[in-house]
C-alpha positions in Angstrom: -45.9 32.4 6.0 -47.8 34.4 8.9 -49.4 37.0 7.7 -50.5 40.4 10.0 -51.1 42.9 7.3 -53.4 44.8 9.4 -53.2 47.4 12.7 -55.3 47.4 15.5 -56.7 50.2 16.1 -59.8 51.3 18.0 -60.5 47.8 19.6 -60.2 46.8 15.0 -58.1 45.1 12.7 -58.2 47.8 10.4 -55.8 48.0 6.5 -53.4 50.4 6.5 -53.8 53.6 4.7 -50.6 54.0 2.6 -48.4 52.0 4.2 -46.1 49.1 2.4 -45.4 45.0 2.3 -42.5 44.1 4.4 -41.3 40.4 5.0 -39.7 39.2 8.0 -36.7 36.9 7.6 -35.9 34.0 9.6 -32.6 33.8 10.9 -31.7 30.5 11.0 -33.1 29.6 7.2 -33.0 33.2 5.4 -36.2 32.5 4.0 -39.5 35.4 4.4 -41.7 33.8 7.4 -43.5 36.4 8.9 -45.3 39.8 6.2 -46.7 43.0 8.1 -47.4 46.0 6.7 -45.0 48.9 7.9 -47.7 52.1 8.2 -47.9 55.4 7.8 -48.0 58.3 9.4 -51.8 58.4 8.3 -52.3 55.1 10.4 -50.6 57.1 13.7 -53.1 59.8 13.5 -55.7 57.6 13.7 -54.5 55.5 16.5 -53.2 58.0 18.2 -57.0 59.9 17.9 -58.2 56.6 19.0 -56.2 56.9 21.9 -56.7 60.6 22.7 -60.4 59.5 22.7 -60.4 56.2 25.1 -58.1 58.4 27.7 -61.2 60.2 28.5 -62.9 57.3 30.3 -60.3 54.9 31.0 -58.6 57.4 32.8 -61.6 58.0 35.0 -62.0 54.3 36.1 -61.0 52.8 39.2 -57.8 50.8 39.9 -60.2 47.9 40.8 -61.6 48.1 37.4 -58.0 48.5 35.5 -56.7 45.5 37.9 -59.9 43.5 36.3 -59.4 44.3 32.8 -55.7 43.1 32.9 -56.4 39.5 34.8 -58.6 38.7 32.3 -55.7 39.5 29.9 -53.6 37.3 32.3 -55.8 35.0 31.3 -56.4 35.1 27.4 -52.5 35.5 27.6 -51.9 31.7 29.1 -53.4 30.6 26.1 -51.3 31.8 23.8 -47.9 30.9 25.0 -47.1 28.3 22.3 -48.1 30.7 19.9 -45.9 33.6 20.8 -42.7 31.6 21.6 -43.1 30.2 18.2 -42.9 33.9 16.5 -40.0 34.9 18.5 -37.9 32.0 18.0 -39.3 31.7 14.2 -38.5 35.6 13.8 -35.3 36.1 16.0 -33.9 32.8 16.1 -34.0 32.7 20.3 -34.1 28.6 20.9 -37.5 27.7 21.4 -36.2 26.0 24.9 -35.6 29.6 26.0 -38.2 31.9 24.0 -41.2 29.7 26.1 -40.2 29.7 29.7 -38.2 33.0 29.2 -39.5 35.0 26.5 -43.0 34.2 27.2 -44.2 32.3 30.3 -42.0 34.6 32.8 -43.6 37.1 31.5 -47.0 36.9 33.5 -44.6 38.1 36.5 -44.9 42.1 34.9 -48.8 41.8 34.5 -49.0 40.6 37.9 -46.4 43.4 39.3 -47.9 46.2 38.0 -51.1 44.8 39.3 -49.5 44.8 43.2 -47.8 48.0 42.1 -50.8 50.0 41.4 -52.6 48.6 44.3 -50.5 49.8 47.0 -49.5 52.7 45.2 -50.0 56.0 47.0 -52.2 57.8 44.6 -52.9 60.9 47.1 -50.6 62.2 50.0 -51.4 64.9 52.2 -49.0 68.5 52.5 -50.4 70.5 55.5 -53.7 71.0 54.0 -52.8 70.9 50.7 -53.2 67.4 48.6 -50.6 65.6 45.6 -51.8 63.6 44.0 -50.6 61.4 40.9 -52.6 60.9 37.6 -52.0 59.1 34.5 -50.0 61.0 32.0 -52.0 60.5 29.0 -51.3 58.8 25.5 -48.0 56.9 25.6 -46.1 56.4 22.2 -44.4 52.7 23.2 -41.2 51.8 20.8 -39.7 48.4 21.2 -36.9 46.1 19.9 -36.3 43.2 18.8 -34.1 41.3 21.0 -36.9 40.7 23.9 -39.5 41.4 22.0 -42.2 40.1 24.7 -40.2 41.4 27.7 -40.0 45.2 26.4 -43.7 45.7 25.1 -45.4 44.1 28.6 -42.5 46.0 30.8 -44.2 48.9 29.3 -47.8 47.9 28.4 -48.6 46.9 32.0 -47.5 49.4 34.1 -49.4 52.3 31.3 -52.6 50.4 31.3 -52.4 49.9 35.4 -51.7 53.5 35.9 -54.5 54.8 33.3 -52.9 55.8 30.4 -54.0 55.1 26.9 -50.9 53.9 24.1 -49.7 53.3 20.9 -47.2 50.4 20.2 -44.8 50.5 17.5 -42.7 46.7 17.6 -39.7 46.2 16.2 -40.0 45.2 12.5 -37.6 42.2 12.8 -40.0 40.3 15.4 -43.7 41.8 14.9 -45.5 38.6 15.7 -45.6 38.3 19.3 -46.8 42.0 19.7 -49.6 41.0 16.7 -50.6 38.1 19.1 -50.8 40.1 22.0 -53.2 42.3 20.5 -55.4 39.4 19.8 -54.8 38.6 23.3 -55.9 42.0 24.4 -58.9 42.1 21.4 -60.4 39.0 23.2 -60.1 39.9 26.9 -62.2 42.7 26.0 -60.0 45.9 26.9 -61.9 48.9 26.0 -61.4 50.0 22.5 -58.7 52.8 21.8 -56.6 52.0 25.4 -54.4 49.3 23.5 -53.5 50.3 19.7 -50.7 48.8 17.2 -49.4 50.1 14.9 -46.7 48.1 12.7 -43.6 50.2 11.0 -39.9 51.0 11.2 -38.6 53.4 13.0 -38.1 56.6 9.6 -41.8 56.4 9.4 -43.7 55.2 12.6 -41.4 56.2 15.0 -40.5 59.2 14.3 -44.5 60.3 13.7 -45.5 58.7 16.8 -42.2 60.6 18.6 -43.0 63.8 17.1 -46.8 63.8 17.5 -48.4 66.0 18.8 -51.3 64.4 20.6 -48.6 62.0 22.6 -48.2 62.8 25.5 -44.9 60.4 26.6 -42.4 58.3 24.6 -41.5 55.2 26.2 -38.4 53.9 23.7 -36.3 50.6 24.4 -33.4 50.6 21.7 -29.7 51.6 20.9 -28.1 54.8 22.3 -28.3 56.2 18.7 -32.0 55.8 17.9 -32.9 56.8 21.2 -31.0 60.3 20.6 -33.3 60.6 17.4 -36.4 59.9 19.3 -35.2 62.1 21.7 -34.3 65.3 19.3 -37.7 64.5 17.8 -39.6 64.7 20.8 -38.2 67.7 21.8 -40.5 70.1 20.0 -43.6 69.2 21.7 -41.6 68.7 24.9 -43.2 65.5 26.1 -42.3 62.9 28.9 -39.0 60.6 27.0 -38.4 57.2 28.4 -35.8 55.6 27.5 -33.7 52.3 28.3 -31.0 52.3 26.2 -27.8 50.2 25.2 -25.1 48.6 27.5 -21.6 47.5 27.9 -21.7 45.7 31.0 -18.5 44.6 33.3 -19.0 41.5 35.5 -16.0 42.2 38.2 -14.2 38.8 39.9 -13.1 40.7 43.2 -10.0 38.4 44.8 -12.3 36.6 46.9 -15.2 35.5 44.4 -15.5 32.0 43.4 -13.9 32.4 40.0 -15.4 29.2 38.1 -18.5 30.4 39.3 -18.4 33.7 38.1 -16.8 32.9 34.7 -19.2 30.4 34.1 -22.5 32.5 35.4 -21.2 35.9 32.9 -20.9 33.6 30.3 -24.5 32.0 30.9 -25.7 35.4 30.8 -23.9 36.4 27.6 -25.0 33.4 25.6 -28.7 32.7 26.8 -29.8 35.0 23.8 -26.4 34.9 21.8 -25.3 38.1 23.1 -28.6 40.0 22.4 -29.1 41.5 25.6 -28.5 44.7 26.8 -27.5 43.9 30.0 -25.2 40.9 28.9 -22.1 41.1 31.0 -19.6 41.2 28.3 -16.4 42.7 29.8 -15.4 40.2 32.2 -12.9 41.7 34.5 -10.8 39.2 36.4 -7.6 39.5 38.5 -4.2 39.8 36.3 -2.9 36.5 38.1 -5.5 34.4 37.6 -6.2 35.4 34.1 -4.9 31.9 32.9 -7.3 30.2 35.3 -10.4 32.1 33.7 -9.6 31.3 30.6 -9.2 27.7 30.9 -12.7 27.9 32.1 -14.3 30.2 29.9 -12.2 28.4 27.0 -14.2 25.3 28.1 -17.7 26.9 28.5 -17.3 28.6 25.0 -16.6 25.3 23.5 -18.9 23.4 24.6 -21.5 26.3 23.2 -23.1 24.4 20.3 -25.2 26.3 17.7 -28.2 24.7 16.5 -32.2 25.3 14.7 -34.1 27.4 16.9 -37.4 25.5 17.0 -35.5 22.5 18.2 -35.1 21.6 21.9 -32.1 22.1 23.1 -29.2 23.7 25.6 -27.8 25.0 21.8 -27.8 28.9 21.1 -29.4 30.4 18.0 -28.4 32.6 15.7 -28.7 36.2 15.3 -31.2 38.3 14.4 -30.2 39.2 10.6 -27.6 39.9 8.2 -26.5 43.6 9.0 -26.2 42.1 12.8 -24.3 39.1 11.9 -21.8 41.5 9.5 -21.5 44.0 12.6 -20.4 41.1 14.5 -18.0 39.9 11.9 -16.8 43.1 12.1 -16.0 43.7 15.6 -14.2 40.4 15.7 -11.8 40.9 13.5 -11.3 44.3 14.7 -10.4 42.6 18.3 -7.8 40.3 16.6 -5.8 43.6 14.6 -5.9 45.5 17.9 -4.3 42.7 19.8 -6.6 40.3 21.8 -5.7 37.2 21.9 -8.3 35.3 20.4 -9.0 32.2 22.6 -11.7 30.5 20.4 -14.2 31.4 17.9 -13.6 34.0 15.6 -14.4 35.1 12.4 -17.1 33.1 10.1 -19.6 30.9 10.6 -19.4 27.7 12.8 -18.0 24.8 11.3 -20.0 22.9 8.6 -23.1 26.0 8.6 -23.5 27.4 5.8 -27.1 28.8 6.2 -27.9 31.6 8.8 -27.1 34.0 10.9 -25.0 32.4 13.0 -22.2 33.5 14.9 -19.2 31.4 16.8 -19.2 31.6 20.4 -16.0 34.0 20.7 -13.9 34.4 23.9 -11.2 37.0 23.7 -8.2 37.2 26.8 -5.8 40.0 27.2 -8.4 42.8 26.0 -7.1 46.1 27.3 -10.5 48.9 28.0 -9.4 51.0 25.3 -10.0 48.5 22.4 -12.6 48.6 19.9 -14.5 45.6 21.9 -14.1 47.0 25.4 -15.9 49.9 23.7 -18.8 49.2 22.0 -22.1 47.0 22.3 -21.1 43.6 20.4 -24.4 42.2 20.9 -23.4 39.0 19.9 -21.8 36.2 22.0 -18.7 37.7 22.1 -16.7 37.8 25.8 -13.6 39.9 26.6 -11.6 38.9 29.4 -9.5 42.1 31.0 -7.4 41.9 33.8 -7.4 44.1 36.8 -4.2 45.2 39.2 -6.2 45.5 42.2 -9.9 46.4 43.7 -9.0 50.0 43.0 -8.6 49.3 39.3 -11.4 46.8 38.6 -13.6 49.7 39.9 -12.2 52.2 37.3 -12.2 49.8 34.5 -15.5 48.9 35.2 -16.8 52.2 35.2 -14.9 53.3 32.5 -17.8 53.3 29.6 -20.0 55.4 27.9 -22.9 53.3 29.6 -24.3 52.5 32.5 -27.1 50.0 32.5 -26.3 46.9 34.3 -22.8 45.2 36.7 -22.4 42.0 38.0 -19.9 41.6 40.6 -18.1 38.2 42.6 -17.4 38.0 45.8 -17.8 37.7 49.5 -20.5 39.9 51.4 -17.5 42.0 52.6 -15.7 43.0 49.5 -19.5 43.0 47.3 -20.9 45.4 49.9 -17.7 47.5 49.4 -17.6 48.1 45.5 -21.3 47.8 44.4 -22.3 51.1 45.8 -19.2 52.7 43.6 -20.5 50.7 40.5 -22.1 53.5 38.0 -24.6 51.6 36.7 -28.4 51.3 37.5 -28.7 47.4 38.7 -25.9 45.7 39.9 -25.9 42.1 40.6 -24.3 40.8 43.4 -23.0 37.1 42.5 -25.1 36.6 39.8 -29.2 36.9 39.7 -31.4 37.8 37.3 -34.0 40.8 36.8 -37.0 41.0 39.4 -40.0 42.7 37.8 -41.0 44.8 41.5 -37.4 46.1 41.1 -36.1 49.2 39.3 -34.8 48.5 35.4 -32.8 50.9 34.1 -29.3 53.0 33.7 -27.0 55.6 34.0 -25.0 57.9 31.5 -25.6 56.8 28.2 -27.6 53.9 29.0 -31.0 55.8 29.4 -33.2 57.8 31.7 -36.1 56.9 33.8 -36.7 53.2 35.1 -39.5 50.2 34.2 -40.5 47.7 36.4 -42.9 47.6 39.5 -43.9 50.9 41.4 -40.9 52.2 39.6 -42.0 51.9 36.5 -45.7 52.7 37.3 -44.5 55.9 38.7 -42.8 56.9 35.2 -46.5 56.6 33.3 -47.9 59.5 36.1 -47.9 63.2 36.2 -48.0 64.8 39.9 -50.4 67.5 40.8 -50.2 69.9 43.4 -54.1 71.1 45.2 -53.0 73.8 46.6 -55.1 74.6 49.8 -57.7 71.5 49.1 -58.2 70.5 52.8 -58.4 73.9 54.2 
């Protein structure tokens, strides 16, 4: 079993003070494979003093010196890929074919964006003869989930340390490992002690202290809609900076001229690449009301040919999902779909044929799903796929928008008709004709979906407060 029983804290591996044993289950085996300690709100005072303290000098160094400090990171991170895929796919069951090259290697691509962020970043702009300038915000409490473990701690840990800031990370209990290795990382590319400081917990204790505090100065949360209203609430008393990116329910629209096996095949890709556990997985795929038979011949087909298989072996197979209470939601929400009337096309309830260890889930595709059922409505986050038909443009547009959220869109089509309906798309990224998430451009949603943006100059901009010198250049 791996064992991180300690925090870092300080630039040290220090015990906790208080805080309690927790194991990590694998998914795929339900066996204990990872322990950590979950802390204490003793152990955020400390790093959060820690933190308070660094921000005095590394807020005061130059952007040349920041931009050092995180290549040689860059570089200490390279050679710990094997390492870190291994945790994620060991503690969230993502294949190890995808946790490497997706999880983990793409990830270099944020270090190296904040990097070109921050050094063309206009740090000072001149107002008549008055200056603005834009300084880091302070101590950032970071909160991240499990489902992209990697991708959410560096989309935030990058841009905070480019811009200045000092910060706190809280992981997600169910994967812990690959933030525990990036500390080691970050330990042994010699970032100055108190900038970088983890702290492992659940959300009751370490979130909420670390949300509340009052010596944080921004929250930066990645999670479900529901925990970020509690981080929210909790951060409202000391009225700091609250960041969120927040849960999804995302349409992928086949306008009449898309390439339909395209499209059906590229929203299901996206869907099953992490067995649903994304928040931006297109999982309401709208498709005209006359060629619903067509797209589900060809999702049918897809779905099938979806095999679920071990995690750590190589393989086009998904894995399962990330525990028990997940897997039961799931359950859940399927057979909720068949008693509302969707016509189940394949999948369904219960584990794949001849599996009877694990978490995992059948690659379910449901046809005939009307907007106002139970899995048109809420965040599956499993690989589940609702087909809904549209009358014309004017409808897919007001089906599509027709959600709580507002995170991410996909839509099909020619250059014509795409330039048409994006724009009237109410979500934060739309893709046009398929694409995947560019770390210089703007991550985040609408509505219920969140506030505030990650990713490049974007995201850099979120860790900064704006000053005002009045009358400076007079």
């Amino acid at each position: 079993m791996r064992s991180y029983l300690k925090h870092y804290i300080d630039g040290k591996w220090v015990e906790s003070e208080g805080g309690t044993r927790h194991e990590v289950i694998n998914p795929a085996t339900e066996e204990a494979v990872t322990e950590i300690t979950l802390g204490s709100k003793a152990d955020v005072d400390k790093a959060v003093a820690a933190a308070r303290k660094a921000f005095e000098s590394w807020s005061q160094t130059s952007i040349d010196e920041r931009v050092a400090v995180i290549e040689k990171i860059v570089t200490e991170y390279d050679k710990r890929v094997d390492d870190m895929a291994e945790a994620i796919a060991l503690e969230m069951g993502c294949p190890i074919s995808v946790a490497k090259p997706a999880q983990v290697e793409s990830r270099t691509r944020h270090w190296q964006a904040a990097v070109e962020a921050i050094q063309a970043f206009p740090m000072e702009e001149q107002v008549d003869n008055s200056l603005v300038v834009h300084e880091p915000i302070g101590v950032v409490a970071m909160i991240t989930p499990w489902n992209w473990p990697l991708n959410q701690i560096i989309s935030k840990v990058a841009p905070a340390m480019a811009a200045g800031c000092t910060m706190v990370l809280k992981p997600s209990e169910e994967a812990p490992g690959c933030a525990a290795i990036l500390a080691e990382v970050i330990d042994a590319a010699g970032v100055p002690a108190g900038v970088f400081n983890l702290v492992q917990g659940d959300g009751p204790t370490v979130g909420e202290a670390l949300s509340g505090h009052p010596g944080v100065d921004m929250v930066s949360f990645t999670g479900s809609t529901r925990a970020g209203i509690a981080v929210a609430q909790n951060a409202a008393n000391t009225v700091k900076r609250v960041h969120q990116e927040l849960g999804g329910k995302s349409p992928s629209v086949v306008l009449a001229d898309g390439d339909l096996e395209r499209a059906v095949k590229g929203t299901l890709g996206s869907v099953l690449v992490n067995s649903g556990q994304s928040c931006i997985a297109p999982t309401r795929l709208l498709v005209p009301k006359d060629r619903m038979d067509e797209a589900v011949a060809i999702a049918t087909e897809v779905m099938k040919r979806t095999q679920t298989g071990d995690p750590m072996e190589e393989g086009r197979h998904i894995g399962p999902v990330v525990n028990k209470a997940q897997f039961d939601k799931i359950q859940g929400l399927i057979k909720k779909g068949m008693e509302e009337g969707a016509k189940l096309e394949t999948g369904g309830p219960g584990r794949p044929d001849g599996v009877d260890t694990g978490f995992y889930v059948k690659p379910t595709l449901f046809s005939h799903v009307t907007n106002d059922m139970t899995i048109a409505r809420e965040e599956v986050f499993g690989p589940v796929v609702t087909l809904i038909g549209y009358s014309d443009e004017e409808d897919a547009i007001a089906i599509a928008n027709d959600t709580n959220y507002g995170l991410s869109a996909v839509v099909w089509g020619s250059p014509e008709s795409t330039r048409r309906v994006a724009p009237r798309l109410r979500a934060g990224m739309v893709y046009v004709n398929g694409g995947q998430p560019d770390p210089k451009l703007p991550f985040g949603g609408y509505k219920q979906s969140g506030n505030g943006r990650e990713h490049g100059k974007y995201g850099l901009a979120e860790f900064m407060e704006v000053k005002a010198m009045v009358g400076a250049l007079a």
